[in-house]
Backbone bond lengths (Angstrom), bond angles and torsions (degrees), N, CA, C in turn:
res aa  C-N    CA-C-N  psi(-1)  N-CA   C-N-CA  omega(-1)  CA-C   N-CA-C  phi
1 X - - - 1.448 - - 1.518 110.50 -
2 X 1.450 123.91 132.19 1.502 130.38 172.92 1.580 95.71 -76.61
3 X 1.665 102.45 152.82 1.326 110.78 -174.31 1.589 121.30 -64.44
4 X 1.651 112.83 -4.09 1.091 97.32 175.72 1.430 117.18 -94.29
5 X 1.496 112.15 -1.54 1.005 120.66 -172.10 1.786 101.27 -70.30
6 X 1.779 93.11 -56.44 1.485 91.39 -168.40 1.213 125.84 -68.32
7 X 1.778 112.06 -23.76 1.620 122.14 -175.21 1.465 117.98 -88.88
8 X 1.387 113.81 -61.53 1.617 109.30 -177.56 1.377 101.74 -144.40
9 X 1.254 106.13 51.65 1.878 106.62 160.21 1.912 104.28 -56.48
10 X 1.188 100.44 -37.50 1.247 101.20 -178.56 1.661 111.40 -63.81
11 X 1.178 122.02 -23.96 1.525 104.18 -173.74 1.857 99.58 -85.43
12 X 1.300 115.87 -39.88 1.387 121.92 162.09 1.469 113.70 -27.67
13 X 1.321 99.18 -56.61 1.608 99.01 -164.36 1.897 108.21 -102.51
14 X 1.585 125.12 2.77 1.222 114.48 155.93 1.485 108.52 -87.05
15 X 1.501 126.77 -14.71 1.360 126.84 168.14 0.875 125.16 -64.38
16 X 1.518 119.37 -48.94 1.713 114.10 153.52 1.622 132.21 -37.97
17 X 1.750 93.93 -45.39 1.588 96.07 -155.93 1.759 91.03 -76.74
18 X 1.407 134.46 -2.63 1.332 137.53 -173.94 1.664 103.41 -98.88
19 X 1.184 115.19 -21.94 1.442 121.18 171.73 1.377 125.73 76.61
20 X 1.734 88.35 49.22 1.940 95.02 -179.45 1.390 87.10 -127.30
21 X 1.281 102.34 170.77 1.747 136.69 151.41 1.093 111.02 -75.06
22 X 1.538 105.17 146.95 1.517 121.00 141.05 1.917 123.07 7.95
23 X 2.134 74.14 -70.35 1.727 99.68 -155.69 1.361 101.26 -92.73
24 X 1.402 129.69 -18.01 1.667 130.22 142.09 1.435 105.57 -24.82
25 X 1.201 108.40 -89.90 1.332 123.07 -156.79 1.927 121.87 -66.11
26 X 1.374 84.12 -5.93 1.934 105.85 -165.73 1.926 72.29 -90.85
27 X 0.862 126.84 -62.01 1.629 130.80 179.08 0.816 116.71 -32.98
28 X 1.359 127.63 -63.46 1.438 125.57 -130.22 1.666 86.81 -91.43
29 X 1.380 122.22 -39.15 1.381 119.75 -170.22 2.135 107.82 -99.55
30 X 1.166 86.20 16.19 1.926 96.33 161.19 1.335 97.46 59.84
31 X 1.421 117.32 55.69 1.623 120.71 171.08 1.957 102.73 -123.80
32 X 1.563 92.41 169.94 1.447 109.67 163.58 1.588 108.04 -66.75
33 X 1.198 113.52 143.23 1.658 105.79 170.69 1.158 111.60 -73.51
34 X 1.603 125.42 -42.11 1.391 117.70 164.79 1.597 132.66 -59.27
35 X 1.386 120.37 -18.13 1.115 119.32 148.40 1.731 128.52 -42.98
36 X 1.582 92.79 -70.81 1.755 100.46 161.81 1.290 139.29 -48.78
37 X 1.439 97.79 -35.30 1.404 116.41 155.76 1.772 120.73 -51.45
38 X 1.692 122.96 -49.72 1.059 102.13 179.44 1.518 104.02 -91.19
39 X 1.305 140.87 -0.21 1.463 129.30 156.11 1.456 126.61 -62.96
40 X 1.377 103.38 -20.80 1.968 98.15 167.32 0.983 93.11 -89.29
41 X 1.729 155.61 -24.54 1.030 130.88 -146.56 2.137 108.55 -100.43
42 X 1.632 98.89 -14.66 1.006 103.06 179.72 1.851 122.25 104.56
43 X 1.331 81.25 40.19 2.191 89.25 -153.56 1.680 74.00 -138.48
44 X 1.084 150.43 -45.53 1.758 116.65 164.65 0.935 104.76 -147.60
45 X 1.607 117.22 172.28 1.708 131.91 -132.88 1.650 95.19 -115.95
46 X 1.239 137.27 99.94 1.412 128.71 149.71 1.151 135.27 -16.95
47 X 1.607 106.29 115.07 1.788 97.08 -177.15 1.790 99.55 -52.39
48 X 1.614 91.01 -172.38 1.458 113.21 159.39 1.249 117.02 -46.25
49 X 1.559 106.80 -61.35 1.699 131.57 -159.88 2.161 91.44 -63.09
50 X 1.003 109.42 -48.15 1.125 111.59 -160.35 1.397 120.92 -80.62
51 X 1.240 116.96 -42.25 1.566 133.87 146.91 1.649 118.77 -26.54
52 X 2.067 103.34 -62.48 1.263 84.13 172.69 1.455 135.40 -97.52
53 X 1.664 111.27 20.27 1.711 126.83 150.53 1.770 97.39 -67.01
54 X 1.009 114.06 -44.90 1.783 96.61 -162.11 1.222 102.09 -66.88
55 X 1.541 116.51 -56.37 1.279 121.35 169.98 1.522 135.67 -46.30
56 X 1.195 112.90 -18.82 1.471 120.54 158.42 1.104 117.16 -79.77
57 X 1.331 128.73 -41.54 1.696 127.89 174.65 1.348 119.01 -68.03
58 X 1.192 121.93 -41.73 1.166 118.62 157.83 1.725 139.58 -97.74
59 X 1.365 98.81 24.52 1.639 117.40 167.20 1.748 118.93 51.91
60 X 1.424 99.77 55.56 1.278 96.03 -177.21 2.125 94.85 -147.00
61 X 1.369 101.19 172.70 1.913 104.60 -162.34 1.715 94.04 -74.47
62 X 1.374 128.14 139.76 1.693 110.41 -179.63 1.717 93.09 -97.62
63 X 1.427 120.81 45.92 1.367 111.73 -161.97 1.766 71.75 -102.58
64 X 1.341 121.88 -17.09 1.531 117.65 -173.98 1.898 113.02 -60.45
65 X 1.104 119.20 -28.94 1.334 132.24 -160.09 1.773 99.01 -82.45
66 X 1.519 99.52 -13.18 2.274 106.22 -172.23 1.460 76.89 -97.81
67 X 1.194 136.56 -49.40 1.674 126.55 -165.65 1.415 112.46 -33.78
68 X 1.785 106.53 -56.81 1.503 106.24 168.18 1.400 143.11 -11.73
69 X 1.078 104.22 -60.35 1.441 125.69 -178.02 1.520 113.88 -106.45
70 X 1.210 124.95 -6.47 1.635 121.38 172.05 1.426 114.83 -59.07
71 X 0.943 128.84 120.02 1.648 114.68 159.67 1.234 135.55 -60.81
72 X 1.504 123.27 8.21 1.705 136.64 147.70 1.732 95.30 -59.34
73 X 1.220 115.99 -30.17 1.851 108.68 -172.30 1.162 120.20 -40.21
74 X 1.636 82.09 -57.99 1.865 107.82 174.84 1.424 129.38 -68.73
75 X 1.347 87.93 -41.70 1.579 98.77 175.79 1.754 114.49 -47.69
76 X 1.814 113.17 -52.41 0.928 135.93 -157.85 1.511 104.56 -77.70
77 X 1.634 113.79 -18.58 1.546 103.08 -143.20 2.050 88.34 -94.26
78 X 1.779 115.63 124.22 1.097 113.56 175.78 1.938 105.72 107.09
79 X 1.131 88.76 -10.18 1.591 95.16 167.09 0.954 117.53 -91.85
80 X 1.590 131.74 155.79 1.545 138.38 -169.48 1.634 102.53 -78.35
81 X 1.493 116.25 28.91 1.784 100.73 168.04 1.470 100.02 -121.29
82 X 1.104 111.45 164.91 1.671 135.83 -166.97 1.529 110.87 -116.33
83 X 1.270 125.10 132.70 1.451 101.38 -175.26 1.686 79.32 -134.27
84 X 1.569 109.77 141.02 1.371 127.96 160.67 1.472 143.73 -127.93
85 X 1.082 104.55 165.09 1.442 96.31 176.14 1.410 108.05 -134.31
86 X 1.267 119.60 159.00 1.629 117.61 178.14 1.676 108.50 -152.85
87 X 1.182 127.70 156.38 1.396 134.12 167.94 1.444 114.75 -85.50
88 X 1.720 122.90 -175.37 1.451 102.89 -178.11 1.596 113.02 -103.08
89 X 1.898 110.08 32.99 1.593 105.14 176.47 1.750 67.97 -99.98
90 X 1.326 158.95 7.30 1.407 133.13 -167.70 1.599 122.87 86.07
91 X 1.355 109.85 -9.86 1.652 134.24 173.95 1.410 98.70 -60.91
92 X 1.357 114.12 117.35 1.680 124.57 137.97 1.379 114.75 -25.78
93 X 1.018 97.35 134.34 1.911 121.85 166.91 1.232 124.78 -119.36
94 X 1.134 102.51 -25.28 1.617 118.19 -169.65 1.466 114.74 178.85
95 X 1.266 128.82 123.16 1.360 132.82 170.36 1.548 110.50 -116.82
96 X 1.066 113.46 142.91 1.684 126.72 165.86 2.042 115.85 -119.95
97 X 1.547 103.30 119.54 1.140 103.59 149.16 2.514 97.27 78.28
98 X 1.206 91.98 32.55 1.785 82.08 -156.81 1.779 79.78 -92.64
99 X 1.765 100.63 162.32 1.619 130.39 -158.71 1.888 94.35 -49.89
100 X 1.248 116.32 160.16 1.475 102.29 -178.01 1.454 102.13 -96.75
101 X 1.098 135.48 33.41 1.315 137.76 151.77 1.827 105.33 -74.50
102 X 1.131 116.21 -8.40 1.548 112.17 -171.70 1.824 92.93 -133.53
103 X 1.151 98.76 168.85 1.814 110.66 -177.93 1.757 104.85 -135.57
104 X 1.063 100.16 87.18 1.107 92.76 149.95 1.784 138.48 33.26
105 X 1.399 86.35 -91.57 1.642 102.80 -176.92 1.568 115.39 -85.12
106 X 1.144 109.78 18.01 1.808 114.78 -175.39 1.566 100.11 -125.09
107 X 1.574 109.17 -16.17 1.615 107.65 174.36 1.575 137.78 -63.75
108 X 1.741 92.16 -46.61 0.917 117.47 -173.43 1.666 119.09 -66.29
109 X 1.464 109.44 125.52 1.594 107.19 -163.21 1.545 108.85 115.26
110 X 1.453 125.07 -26.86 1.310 143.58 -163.48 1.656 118.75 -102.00
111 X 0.818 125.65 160.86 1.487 133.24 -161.29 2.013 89.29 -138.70
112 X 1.262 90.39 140.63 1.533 107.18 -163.48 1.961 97.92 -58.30
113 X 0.851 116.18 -37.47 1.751 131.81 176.28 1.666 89.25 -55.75
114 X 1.079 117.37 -77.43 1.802 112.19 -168.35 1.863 126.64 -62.52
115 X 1.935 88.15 10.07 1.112 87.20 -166.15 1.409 106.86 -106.99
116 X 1.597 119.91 -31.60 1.423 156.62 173.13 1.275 109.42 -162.92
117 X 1.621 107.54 132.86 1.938 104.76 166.49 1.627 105.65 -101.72
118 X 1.095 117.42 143.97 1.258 130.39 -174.47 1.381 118.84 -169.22
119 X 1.668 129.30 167.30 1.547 109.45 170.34 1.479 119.87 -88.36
120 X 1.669 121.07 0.85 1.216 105.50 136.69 1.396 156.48 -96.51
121 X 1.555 112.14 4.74 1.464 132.73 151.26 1.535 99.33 -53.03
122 X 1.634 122.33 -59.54 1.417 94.33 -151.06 1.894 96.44 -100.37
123 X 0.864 110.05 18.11 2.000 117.14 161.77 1.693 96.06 -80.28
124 X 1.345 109.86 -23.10 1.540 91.46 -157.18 1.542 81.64 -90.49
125 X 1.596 128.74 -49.87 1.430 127.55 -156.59 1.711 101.88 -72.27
126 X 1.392 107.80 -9.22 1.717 98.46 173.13 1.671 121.07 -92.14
127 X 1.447 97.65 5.83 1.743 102.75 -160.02 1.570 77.24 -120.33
128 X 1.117 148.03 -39.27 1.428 145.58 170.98 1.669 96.97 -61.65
129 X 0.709 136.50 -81.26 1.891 127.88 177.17 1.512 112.38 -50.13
130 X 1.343 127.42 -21.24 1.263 110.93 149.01 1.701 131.87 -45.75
131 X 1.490 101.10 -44.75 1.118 121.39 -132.63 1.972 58.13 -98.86
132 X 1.018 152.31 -59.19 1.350 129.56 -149.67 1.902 96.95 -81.84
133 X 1.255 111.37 -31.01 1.568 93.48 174.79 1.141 111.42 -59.36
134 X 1.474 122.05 -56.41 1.795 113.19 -167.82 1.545 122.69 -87.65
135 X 1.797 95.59 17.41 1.787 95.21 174.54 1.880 94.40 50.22
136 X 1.050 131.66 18.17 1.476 111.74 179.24 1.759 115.01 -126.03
137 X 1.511 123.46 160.79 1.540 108.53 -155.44 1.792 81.15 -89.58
138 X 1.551 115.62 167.64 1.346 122.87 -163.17 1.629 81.84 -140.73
139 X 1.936 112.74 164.39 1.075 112.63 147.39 1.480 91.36 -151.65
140 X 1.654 96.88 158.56 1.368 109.67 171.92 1.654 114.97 -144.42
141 X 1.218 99.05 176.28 1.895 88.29 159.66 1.733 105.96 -119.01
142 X 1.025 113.55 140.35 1.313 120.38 167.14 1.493 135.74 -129.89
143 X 1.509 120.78 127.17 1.313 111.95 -154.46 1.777 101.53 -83.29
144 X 1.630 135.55 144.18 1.272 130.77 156.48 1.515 133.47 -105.12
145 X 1.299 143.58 100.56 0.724 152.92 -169.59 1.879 110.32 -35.53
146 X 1.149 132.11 9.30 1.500 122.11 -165.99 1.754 127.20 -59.94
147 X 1.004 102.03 168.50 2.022 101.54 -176.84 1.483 103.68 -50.08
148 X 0.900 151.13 -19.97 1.633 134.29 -165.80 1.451 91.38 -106.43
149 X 1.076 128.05 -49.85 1.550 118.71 -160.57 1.728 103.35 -154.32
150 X 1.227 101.76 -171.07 1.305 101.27 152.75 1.977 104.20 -119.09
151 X 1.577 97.06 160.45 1.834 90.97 -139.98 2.024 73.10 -131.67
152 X 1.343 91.96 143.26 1.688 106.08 172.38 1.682 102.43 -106.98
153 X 1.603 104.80 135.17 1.697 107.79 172.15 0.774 110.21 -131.00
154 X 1.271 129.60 116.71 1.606 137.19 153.67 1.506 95.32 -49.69
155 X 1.382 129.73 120.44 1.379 168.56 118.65 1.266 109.85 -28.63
156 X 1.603 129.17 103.70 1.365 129.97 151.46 1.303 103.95 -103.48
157 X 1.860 121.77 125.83 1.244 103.47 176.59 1.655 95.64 -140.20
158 X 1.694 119.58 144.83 1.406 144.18 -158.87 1.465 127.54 -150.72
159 X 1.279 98.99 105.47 1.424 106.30 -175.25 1.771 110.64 -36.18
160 X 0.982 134.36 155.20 1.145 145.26 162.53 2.129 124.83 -125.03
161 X 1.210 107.74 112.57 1.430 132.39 -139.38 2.128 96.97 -105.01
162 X 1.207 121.34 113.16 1.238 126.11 154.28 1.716 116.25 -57.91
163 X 1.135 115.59 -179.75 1.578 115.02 -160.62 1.184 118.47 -94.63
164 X 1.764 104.43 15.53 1.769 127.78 -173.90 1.363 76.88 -117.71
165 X 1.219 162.39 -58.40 1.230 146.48 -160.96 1.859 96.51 114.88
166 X 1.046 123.38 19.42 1.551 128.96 175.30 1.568 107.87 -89.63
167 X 1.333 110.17 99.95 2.086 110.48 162.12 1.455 91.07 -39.28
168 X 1.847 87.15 123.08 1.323 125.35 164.89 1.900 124.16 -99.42
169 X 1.659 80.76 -36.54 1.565 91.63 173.18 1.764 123.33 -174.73
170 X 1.114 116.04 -113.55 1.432 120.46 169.39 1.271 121.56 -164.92
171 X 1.373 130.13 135.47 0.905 122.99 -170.21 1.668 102.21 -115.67
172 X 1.411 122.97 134.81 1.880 102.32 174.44 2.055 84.04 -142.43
173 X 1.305 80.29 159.74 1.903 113.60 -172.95 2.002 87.77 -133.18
174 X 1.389 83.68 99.31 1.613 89.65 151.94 1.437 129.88 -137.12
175 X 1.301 106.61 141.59 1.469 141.50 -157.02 1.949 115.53 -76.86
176 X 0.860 144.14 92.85 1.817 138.82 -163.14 1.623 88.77 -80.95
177 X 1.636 108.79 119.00 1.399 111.23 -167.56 1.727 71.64 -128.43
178 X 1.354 130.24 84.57 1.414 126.27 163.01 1.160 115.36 -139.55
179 X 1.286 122.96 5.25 1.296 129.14 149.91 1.942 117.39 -64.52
């Protein structure tokens, strides 16, 4: 995998699905485009300040850009949990580590319905709009129909809050309890 694949294909490809450039987004937050350029690509790390300009323009938590470098990354990466992110149409922002029936870099931009319909796509998209009506964190278990089996997830799901305190999106950590 090229590093943009593994690091922020996702900001590449929520930049698209938001419908800017490079030099849009190198603008709007008073940067070089080639600067921005090597921060989607995975060649340097966004301050604070800058993270949460990108992250405001393109409507997603910039708490994603500290994930990088945490050592939960590693810890997490190849383990049976899922870590997500979503906006409040239900659109991916960012996924970590999801079942290999799905990829990653084709999610993002997508709403669990456009991705597969099933009754656990839309258990998951009704417990994610829960979780944005009552501003409150939810858990559930939900069963998914995927190619190997059908797979049980403990569901962690958590509002996710801009720096006014306004739900921005959702955040859920789920658990493969199918063993």
């Amino acid at each position: 995998m090229t590093k943009i694949d593994k690091n922020r294909y996702w900001l590449f490809n929520l930049r698209k699905k938001r419908g800017y450039s490079q030099e849009d987004i190198a603008k709007k937050i008073n940067i070089d485009r080639t600067y921005y350029s090597r921060i989607e690509n995975g060649e340097r790390k966004p301050s604070k300040q800058i993270s949460d300009k990108i992250a405001e323009i393109l409507k997603f938590h910039p708490s994603i850009f500290m994930m990088e470098d945490n050592p939960f990354y590693y810890a997490l990466e190849n383990s049976p949990m899922i870590i997500a992110h979503c906006d409040l149409d239900l659109r991916y922002t960012w996924i970590f580590n999801p079942h290999t029936d799905f990829d990653p870099n084709t999610v993002i931009g997508k709403r669990d319905d456009e991705i597969k319909v099933n009754t656990g796509t839309l258990a998951l998209m009704a417990l994610k709009q829960d979780v944005i009506e009552t501003k409150k964190s939810i858990r559930r278990d939900i069963s998914f129909p995927l190619s190997d089996t059908s797979h049980v997830y403990d569901v962690f799901a958590q509002p996710l809050f801009d720096n006014n305190g306004d739900i921005i999106g959702v955040a859920t950590a789920s658990t493969d309890r199918t063993n």
